[in-house]
N, CA, C and O atoms as a Maestro MAE file, in Angstrom:
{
 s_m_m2io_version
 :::
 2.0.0
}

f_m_ct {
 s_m_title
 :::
 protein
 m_atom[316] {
  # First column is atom index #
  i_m_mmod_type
  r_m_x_coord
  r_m_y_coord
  r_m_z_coord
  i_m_residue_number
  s_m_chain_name
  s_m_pdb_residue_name
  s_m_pdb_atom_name
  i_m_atomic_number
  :::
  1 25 60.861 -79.990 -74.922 1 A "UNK " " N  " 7
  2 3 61.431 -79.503 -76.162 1 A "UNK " " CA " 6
  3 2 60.340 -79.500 -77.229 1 A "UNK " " C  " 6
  4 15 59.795 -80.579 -77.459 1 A "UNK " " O  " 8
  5 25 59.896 -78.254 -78.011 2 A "UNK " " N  " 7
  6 3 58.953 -78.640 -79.064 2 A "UNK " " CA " 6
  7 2 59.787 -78.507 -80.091 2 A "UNK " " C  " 6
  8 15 60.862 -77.908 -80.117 2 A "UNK " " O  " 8
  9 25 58.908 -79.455 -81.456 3 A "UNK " " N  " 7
  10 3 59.260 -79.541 -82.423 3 A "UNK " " CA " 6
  11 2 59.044 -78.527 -83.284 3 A "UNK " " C  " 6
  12 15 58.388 -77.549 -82.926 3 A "UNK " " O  " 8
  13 25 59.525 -78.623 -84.430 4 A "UNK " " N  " 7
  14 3 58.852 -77.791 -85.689 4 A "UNK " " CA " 6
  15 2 57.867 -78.532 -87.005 4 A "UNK " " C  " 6
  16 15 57.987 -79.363 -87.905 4 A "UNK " " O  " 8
  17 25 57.167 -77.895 -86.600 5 A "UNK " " N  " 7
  18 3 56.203 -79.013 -87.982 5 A "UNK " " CA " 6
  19 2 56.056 -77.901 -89.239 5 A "UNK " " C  " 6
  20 15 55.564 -76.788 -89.048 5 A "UNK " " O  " 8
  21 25 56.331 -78.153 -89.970 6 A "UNK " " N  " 7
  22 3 56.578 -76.856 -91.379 6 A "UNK " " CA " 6
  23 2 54.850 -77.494 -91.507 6 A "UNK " " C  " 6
  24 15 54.316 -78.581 -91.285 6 A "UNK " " O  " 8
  25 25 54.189 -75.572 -92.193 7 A "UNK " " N  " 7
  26 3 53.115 -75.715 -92.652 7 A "UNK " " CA " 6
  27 2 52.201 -76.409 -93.738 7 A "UNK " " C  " 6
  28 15 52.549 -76.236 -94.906 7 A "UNK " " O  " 8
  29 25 51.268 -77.041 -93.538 8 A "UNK " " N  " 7
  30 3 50.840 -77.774 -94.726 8 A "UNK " " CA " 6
  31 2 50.620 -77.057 -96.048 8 A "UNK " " C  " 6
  32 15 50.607 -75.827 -96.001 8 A "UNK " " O  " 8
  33 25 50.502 -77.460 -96.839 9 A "UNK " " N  " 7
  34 3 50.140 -76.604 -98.573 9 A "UNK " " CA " 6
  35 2 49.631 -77.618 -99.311 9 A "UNK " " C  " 6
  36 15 49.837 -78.795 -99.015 9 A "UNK " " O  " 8
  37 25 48.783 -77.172 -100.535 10 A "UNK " " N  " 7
  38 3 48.480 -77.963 -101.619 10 A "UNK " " CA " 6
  39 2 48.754 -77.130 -102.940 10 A "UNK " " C  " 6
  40 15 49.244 -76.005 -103.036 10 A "UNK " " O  " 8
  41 25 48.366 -77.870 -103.796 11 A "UNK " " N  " 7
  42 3 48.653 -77.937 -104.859 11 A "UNK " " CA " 6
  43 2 47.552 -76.827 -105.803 11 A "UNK " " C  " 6
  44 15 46.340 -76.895 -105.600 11 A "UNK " " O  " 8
  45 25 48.113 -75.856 -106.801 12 A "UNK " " N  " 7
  46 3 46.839 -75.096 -106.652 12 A "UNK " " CA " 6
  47 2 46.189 -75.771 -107.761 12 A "UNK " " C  " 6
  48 15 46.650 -76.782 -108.290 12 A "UNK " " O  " 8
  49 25 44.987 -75.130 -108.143 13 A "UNK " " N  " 7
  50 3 43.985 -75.865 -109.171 13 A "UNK " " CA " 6
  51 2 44.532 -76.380 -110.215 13 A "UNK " " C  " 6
  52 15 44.398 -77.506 -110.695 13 A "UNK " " O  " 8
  53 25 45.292 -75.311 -110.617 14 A "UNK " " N  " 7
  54 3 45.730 -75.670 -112.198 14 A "UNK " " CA " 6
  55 2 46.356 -76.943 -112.497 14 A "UNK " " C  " 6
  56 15 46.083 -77.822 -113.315 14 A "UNK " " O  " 8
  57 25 47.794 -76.741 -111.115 15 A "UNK " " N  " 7
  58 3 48.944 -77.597 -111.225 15 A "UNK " " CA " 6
  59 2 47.904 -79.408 -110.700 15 A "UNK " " C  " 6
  60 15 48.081 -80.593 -110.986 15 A "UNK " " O  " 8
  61 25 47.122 -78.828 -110.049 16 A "UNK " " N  " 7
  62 3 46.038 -80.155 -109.743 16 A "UNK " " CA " 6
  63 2 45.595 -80.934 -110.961 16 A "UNK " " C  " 6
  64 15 45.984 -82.100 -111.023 16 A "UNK " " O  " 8
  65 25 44.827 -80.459 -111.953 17 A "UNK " " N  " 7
  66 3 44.267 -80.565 -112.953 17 A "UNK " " CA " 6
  67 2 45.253 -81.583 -113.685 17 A "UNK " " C  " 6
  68 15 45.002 -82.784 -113.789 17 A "UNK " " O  " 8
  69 25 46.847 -80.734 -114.372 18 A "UNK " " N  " 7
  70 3 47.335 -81.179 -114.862 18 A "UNK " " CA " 6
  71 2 47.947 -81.988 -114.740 18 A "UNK " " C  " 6
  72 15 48.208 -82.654 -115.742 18 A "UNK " " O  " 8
  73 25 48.473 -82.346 -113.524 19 A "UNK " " N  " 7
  74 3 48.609 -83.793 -112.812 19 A "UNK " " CA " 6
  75 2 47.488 -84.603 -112.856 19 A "UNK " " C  " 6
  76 15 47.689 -85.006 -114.001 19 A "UNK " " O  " 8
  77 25 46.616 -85.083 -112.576 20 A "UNK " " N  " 7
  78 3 45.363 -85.858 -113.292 20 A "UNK " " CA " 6
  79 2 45.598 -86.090 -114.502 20 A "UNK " " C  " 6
  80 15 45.893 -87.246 -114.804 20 A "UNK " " O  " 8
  81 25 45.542 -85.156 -115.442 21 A "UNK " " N  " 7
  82 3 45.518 -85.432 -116.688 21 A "UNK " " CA " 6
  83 2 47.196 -86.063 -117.188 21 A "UNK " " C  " 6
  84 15 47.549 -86.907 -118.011 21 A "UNK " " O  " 8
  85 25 47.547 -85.643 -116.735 22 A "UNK " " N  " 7
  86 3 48.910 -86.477 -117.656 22 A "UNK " " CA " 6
  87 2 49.481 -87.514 -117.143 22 A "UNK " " C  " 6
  88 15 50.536 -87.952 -117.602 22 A "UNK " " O  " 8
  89 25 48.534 -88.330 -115.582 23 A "UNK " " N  " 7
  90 3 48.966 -89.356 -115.024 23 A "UNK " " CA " 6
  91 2 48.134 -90.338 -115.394 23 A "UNK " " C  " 6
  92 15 48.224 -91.521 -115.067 23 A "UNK " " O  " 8
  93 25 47.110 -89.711 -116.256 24 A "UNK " " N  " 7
  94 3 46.441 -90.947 -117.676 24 A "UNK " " CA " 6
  95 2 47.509 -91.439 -118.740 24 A "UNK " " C  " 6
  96 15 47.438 -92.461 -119.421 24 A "UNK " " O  " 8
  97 25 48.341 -90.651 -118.733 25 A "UNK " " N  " 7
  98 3 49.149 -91.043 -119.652 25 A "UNK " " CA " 6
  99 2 50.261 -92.243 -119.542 25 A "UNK " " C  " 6
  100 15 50.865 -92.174 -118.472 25 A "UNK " " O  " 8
  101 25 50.677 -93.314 -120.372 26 A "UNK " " N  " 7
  102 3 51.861 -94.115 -119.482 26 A "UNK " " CA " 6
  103 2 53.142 -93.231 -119.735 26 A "UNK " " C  " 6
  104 15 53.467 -92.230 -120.375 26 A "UNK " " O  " 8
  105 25 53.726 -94.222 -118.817 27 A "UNK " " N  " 7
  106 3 55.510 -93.341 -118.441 27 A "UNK " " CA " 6
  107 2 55.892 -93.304 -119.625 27 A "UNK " " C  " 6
  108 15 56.133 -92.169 -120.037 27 A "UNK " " O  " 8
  109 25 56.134 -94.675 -120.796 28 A "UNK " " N  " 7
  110 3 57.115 -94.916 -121.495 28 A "UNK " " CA " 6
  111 2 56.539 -93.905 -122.937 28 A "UNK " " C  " 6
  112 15 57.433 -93.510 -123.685 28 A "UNK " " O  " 8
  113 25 55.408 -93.606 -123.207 29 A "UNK " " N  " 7
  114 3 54.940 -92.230 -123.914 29 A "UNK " " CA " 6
  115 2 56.473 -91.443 -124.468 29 A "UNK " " C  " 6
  116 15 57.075 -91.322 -125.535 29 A "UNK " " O  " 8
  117 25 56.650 -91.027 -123.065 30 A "UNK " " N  " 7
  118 3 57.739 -90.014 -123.059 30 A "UNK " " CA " 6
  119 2 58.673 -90.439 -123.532 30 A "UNK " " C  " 6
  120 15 59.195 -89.852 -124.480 30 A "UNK " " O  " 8
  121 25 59.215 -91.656 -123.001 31 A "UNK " " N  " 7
  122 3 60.722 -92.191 -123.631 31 A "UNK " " CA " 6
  123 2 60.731 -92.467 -125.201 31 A "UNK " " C  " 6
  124 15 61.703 -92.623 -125.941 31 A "UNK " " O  " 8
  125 25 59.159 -92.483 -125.544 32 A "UNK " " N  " 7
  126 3 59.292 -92.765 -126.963 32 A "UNK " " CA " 6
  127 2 59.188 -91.509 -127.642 32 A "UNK " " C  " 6
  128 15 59.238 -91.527 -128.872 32 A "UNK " " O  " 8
  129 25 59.055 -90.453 -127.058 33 A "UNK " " N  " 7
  130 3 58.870 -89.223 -128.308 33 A "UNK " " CA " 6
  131 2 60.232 -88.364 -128.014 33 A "UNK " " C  " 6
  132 15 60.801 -87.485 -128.661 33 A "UNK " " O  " 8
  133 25 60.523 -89.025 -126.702 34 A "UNK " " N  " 7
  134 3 62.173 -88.251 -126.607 34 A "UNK " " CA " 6
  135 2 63.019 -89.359 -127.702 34 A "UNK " " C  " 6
  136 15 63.833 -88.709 -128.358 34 A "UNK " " O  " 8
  137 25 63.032 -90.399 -127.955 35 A "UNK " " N  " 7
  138 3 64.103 -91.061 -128.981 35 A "UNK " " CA " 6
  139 2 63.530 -90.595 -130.374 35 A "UNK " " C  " 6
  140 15 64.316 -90.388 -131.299 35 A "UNK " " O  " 8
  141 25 62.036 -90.412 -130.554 36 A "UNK " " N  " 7
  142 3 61.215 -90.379 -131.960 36 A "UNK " " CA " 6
  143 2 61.839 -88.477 -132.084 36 A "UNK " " C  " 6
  144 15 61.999 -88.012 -133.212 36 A "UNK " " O  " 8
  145 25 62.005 -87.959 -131.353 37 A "UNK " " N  " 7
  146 3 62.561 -86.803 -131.397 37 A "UNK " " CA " 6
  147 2 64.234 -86.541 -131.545 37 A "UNK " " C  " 6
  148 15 64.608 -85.427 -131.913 37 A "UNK " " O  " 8
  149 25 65.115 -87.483 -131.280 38 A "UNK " " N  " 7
  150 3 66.358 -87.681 -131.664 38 A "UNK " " CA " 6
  151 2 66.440 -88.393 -132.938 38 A "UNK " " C  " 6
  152 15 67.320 -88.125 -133.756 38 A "UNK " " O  " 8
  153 25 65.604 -89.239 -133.122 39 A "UNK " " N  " 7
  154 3 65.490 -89.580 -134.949 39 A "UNK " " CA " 6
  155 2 65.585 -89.053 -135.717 39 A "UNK " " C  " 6
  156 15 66.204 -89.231 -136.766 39 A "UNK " " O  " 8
  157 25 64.683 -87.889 -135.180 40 A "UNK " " N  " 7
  158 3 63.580 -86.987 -136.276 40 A "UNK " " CA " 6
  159 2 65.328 -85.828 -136.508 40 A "UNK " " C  " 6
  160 15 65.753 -85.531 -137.624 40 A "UNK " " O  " 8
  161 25 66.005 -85.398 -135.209 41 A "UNK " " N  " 7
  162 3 67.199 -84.226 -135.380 41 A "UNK " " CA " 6
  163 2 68.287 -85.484 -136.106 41 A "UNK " " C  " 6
  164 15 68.918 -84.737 -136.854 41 A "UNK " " O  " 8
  165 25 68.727 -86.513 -136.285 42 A "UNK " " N  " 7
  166 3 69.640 -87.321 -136.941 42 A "UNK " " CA " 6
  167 2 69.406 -87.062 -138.116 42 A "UNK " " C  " 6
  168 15 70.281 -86.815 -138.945 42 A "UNK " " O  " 8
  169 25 67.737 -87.092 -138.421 43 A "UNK " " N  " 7
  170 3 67.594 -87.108 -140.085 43 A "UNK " " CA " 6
  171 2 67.737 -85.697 -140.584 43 A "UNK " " C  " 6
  172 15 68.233 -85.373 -141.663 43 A "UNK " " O  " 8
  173 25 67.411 -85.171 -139.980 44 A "UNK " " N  " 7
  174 3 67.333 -83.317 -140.138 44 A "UNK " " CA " 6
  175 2 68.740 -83.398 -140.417 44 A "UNK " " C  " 6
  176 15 69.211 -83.048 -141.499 44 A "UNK " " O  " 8
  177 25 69.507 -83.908 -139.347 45 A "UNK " " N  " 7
  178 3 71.377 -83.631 -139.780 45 A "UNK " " CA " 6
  179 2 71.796 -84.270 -141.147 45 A "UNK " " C  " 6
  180 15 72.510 -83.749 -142.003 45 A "UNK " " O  " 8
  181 25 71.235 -85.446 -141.174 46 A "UNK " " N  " 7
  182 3 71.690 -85.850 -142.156 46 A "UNK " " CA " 6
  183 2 71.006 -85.372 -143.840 46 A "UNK " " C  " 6
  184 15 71.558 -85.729 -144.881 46 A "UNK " " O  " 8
  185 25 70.082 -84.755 -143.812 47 A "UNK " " N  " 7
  186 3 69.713 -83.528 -144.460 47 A "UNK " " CA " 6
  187 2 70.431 -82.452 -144.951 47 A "UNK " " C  " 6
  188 15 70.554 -82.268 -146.161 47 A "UNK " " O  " 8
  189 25 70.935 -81.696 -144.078 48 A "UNK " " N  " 7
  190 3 71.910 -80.685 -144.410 48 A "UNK " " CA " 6
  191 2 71.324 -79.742 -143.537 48 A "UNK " " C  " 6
  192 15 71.781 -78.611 -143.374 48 A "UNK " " O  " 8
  193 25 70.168 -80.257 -142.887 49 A "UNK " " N  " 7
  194 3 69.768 -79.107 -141.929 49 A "UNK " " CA " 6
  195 2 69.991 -78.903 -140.568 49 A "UNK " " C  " 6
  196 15 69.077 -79.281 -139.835 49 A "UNK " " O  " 8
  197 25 71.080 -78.346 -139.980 50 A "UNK " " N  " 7
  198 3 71.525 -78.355 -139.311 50 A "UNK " " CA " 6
  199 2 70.910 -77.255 -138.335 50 A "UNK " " C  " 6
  200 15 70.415 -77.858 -137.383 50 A "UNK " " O  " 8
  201 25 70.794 -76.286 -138.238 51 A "UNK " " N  " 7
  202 3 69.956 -75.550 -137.159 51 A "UNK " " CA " 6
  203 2 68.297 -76.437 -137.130 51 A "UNK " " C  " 6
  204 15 67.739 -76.560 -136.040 51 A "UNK " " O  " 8
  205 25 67.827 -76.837 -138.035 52 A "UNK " " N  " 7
  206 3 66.455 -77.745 -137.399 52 A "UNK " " CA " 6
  207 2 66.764 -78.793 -136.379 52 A "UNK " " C  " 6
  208 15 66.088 -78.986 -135.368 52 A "UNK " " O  " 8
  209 25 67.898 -79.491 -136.741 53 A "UNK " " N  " 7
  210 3 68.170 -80.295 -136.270 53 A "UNK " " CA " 6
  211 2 68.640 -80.183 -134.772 53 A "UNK " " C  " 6
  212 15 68.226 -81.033 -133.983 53 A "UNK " " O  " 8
  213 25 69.386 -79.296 -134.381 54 A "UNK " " N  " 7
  214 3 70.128 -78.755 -133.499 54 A "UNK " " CA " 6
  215 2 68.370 -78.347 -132.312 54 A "UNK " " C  " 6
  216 15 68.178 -78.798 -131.182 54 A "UNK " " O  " 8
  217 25 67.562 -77.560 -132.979 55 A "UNK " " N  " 7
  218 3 66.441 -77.645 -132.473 55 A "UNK " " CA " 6
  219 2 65.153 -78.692 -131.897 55 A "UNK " " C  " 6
  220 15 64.387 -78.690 -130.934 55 A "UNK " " O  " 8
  221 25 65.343 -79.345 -132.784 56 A "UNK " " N  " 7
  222 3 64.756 -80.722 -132.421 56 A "UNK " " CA " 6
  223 2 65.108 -81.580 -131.702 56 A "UNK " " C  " 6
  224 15 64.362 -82.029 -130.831 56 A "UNK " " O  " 8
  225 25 66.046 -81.909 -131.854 57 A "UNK " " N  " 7
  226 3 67.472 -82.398 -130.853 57 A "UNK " " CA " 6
  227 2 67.121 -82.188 -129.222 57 A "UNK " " C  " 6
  228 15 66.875 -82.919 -128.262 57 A "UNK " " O  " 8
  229 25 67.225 -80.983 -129.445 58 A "UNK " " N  " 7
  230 3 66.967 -80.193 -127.812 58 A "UNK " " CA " 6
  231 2 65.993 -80.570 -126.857 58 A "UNK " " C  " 6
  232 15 66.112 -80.585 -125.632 58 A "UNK " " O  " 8
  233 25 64.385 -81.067 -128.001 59 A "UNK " " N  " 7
  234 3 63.133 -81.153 -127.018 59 A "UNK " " CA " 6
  235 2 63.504 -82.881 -126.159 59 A "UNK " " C  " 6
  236 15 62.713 -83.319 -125.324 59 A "UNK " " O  " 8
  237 25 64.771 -83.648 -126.547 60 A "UNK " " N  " 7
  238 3 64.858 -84.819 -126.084 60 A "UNK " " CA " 6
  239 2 65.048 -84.588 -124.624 60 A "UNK " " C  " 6
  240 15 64.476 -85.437 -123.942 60 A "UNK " " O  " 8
  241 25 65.562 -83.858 -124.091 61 A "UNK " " N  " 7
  242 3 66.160 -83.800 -122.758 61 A "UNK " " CA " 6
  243 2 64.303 -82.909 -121.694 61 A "UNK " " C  " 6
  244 15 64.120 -82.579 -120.522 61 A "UNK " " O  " 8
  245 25 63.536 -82.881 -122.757 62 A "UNK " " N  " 7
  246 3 62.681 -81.838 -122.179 62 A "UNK " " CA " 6
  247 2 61.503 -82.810 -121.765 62 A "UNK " " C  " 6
  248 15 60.979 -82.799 -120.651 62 A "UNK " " O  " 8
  249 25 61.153 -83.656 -122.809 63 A "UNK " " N  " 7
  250 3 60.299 -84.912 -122.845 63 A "UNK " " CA " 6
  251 2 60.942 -86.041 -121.887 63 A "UNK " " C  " 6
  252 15 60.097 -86.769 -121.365 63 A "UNK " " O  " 8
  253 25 61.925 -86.242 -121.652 64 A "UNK " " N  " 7
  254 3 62.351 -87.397 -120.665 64 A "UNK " " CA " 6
  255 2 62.071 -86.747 -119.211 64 A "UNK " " C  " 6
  256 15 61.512 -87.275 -118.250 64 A "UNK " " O  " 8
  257 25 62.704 -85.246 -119.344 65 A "UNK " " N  " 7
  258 3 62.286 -84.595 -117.451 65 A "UNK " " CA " 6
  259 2 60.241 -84.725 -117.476 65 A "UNK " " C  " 6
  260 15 59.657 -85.380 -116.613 65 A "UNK " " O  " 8
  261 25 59.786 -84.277 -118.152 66 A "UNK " " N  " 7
  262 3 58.180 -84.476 -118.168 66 A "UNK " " CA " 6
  263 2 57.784 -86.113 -117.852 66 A "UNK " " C  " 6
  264 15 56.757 -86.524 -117.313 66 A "UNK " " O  " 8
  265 25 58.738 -86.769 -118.276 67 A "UNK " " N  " 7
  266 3 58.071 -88.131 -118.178 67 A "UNK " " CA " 6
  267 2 58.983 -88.645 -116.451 67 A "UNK " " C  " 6
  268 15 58.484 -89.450 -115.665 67 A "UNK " " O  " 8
  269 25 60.142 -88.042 -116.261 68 A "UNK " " N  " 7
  270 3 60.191 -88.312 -114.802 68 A "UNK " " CA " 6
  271 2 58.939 -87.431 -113.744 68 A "UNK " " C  " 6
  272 15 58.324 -87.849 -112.763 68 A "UNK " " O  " 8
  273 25 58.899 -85.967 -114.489 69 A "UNK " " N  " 7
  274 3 57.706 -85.696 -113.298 69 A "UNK " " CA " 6
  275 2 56.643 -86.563 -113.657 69 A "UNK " " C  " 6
  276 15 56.070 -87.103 -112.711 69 A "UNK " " O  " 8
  277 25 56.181 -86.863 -114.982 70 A "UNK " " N  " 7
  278 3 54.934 -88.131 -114.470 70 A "UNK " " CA " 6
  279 2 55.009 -88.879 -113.862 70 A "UNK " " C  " 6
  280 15 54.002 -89.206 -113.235 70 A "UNK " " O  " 8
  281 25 56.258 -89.612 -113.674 71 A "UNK " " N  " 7
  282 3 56.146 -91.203 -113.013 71 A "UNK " " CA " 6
  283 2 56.444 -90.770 -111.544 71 A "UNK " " C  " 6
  284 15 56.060 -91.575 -110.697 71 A "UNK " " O  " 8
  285 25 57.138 -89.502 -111.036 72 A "UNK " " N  " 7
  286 3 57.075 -89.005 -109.663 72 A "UNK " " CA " 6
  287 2 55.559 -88.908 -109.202 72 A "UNK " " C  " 6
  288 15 55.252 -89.411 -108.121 72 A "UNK " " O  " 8
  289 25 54.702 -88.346 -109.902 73 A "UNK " " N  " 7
  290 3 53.556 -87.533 -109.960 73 A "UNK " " CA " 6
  291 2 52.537 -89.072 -109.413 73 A "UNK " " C  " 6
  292 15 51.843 -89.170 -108.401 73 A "UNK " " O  " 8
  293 25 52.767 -90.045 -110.426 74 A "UNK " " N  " 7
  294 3 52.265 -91.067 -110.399 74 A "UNK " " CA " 6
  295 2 52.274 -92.236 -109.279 74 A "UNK " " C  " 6
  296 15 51.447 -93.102 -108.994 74 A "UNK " " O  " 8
  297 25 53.671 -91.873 -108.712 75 A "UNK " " N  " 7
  298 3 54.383 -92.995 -107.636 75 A "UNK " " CA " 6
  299 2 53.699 -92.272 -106.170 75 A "UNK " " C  " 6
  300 15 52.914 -92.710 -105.329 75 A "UNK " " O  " 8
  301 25 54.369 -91.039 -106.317 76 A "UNK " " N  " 7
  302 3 54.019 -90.462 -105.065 76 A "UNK " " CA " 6
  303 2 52.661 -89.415 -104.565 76 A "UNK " " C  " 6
  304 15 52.351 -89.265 -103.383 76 A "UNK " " O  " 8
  305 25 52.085 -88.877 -105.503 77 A "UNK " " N  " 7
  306 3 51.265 -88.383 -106.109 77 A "UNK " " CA " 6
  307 2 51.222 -86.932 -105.761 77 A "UNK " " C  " 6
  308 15 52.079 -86.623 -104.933 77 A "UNK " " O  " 8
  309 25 50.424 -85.920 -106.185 78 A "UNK " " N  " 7
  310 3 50.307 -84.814 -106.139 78 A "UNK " " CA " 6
  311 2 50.708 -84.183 -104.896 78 A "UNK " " C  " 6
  312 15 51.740 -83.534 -104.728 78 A "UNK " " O  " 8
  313 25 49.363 -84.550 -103.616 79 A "UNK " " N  " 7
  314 3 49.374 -84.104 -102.560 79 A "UNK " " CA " 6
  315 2 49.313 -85.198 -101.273 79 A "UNK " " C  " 6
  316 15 49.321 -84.787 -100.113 79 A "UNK " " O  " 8
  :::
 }
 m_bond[315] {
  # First column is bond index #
  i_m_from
  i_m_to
  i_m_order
  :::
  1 1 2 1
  2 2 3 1
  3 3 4 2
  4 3 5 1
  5 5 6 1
  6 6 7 1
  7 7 8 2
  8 7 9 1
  9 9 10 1
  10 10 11 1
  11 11 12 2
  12 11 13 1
  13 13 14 1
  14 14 15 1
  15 15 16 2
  16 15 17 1
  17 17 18 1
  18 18 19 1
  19 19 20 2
  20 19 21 1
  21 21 22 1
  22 22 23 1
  23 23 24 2
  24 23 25 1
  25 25 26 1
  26 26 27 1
  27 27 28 2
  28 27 29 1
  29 29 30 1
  30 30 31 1
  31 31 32 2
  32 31 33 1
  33 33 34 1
  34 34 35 1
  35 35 36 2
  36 35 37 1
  37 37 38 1
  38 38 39 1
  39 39 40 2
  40 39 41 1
  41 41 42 1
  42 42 43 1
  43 43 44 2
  44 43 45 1
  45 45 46 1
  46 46 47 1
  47 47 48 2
  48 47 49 1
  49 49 50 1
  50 50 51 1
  51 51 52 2
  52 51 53 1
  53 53 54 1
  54 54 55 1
  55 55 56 2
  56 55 57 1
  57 57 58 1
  58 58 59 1
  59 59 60 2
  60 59 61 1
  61 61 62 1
  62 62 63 1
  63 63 64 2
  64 63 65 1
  65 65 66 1
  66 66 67 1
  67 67 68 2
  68 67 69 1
  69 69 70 1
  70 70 71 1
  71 71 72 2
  72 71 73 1
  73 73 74 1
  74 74 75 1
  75 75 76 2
  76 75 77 1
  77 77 78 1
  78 78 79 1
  79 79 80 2
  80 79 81 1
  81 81 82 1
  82 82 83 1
  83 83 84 2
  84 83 85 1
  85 85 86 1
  86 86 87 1
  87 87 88 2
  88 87 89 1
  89 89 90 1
  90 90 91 1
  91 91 92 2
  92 91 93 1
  93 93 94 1
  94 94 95 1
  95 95 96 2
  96 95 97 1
  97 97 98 1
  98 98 99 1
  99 99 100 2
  100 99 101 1
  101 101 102 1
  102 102 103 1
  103 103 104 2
  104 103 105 1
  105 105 106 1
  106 106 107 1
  107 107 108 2
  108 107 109 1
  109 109 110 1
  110 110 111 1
  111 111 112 2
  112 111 113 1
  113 113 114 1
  114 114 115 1
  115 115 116 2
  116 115 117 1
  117 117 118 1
  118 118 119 1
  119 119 120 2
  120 119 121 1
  121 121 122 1
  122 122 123 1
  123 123 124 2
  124 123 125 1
  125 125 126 1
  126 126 127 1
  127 127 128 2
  128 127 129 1
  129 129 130 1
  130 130 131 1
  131 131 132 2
  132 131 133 1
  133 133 134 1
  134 134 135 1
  135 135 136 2
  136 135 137 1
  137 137 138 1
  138 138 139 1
  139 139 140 2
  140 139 141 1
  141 141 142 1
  142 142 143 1
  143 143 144 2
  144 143 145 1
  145 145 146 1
  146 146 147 1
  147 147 148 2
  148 147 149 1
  149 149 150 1
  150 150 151 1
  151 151 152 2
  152 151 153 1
  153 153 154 1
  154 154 155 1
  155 155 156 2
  156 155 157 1
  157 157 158 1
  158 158 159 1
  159 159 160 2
  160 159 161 1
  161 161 162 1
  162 162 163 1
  163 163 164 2
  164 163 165 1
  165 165 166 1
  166 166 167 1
  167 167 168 2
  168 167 169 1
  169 169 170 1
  170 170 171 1
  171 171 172 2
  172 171 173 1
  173 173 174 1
  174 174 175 1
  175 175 176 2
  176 175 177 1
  177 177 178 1
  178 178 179 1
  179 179 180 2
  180 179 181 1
  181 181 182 1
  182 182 183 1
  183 183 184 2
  184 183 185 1
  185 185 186 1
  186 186 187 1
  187 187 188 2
  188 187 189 1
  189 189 190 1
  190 190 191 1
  191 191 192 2
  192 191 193 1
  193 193 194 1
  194 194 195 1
  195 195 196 2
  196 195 197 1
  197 197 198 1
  198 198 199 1
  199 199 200 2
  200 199 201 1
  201 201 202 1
  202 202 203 1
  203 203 204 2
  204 203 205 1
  205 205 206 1
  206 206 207 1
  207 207 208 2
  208 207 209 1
  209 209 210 1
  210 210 211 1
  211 211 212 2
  212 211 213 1
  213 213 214 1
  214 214 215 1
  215 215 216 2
  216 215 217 1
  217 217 218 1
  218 218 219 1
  219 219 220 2
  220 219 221 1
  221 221 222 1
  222 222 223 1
  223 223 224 2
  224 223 225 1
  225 225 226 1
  226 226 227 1
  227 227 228 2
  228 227 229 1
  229 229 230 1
  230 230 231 1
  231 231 232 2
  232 231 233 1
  233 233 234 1
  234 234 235 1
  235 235 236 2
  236 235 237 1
  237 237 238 1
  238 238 239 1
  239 239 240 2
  240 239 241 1
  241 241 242 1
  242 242 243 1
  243 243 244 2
  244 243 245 1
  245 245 246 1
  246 246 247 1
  247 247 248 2
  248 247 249 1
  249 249 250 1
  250 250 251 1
  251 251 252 2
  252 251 253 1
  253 253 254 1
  254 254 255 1
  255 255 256 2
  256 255 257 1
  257 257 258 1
  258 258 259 1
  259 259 260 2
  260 259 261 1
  261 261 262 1
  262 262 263 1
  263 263 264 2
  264 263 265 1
  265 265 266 1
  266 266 267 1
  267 267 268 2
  268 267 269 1
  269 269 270 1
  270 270 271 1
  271 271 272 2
  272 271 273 1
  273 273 274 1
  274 274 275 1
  275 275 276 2
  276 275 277 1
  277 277 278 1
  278 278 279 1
  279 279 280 2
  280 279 281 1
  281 281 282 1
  282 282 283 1
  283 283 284 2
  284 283 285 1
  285 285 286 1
  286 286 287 1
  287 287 288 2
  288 287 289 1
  289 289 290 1
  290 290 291 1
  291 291 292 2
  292 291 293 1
  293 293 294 1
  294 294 295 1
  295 295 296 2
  296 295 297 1
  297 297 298 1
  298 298 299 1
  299 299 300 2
  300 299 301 1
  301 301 302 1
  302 302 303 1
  303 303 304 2
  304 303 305 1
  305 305 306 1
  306 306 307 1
  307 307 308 2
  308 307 309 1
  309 309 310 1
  310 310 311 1
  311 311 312 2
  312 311 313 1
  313 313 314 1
  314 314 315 1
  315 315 316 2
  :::
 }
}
């Protein structure tokens, strides 16, 4: 019976690069500019500015997935 072995691949330059570089960075980075970024849309609300806020707001969920691909990136690594 043979098996199937799926083909090997890497990672191309770019996506190489930038993994290096942002696995200088620590994990918790992220967790702090995703809350320093929910601060920042609380005060905006409590402002009266409500579409800034609503915007700012948003990058929280964007900065926490970046800081799980770092610590994936970091644990298991690129290639």
């Amino acid at each position: 019976m043979r098996t199937y072995t799926p083909p090997e691949h890497e990672e191309g330059i770019v996506a190489r690069t930038i993994e290096q570089q942002t696995a200088k960075l620590p994990s918790d980075l992220f967790l702090w500019v995703a809350v320093g970024s929910m601060a920042c849309s609380a005060t905006l609300k409590m402002m009266g500015r409500s579409h800034d806020a609503l915007f700012v707001g948003q990058w929280a969920p964007t900065f926490l997935i970046l800081g799980l691909y770092n610590k994936i990136v970091k644990v298991l690594g690129s290639d």
